[in-house]
N, C-alpha and C positions, 0 to 999 in steps of 0.2 A: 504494500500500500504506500504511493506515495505521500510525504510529509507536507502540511499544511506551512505556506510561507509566507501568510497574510492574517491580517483579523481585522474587522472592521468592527464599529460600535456607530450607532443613528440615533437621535433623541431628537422628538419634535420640539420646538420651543417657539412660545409665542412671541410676534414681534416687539408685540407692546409691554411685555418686561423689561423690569430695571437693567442695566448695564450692571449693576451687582451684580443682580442676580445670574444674568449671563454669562457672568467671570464665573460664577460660582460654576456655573453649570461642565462650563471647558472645562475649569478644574479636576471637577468631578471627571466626569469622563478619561482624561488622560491619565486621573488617579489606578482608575478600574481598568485601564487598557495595561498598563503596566502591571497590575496584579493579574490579571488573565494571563499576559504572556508568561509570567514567573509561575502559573500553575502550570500551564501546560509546557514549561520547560527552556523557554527562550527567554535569554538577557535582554530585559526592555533597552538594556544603552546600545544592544547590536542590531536594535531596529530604525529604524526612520518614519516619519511619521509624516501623514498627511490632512490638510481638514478642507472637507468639499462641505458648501450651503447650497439646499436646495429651497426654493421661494414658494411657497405654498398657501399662496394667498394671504389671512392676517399669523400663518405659522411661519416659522423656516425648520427644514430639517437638515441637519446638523448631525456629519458623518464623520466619525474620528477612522484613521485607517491606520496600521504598523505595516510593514514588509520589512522579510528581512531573508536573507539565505538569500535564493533566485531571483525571489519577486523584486529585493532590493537592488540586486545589481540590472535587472530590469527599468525599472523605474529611473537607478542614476543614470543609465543609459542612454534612455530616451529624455530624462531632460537636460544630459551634457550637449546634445545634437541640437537644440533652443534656442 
């Protein structure tokens, strides 16, 4: 089976909340992505991390992403070519 070299994380979030509360929330998120990858066995500092907003009318959702192994020399790959 091969090995998983990505994880992603999405929270909807209203637009009309505080900028607090939206720090809080990345926080959050990049908190749990870094303990996700330390259960399932990968150095959160040997990943890289991406954050894509999608606009969802009065939401936005709000997707945390790691790669790392493949996915990451993929990724530096195509945005050294940029």
């Amino acid at each position: 089976m091969a090995k998983h070299t990505q994880a992603h994380m999405s929270r909807t979030v209203p637009k009309s909340q505080s900028e607090f509360t939206k720090q809080r929330t990345r926080s959050q998120m990049e908190y749990y992505m870094g303990a996700k990858l330390i259960e399932v066995g990968v150095n959160p500092k040997s990943a890289i991390y991406r954050w894509a907003t999608e606009d969802k009318g009065s939401n936005e959702v709000w997707t945390y992403s790691a790669y790392w192994g493949d996915s990451r020399e993929k990724i530096e790959a195509e945005e050294s070519l940029t």
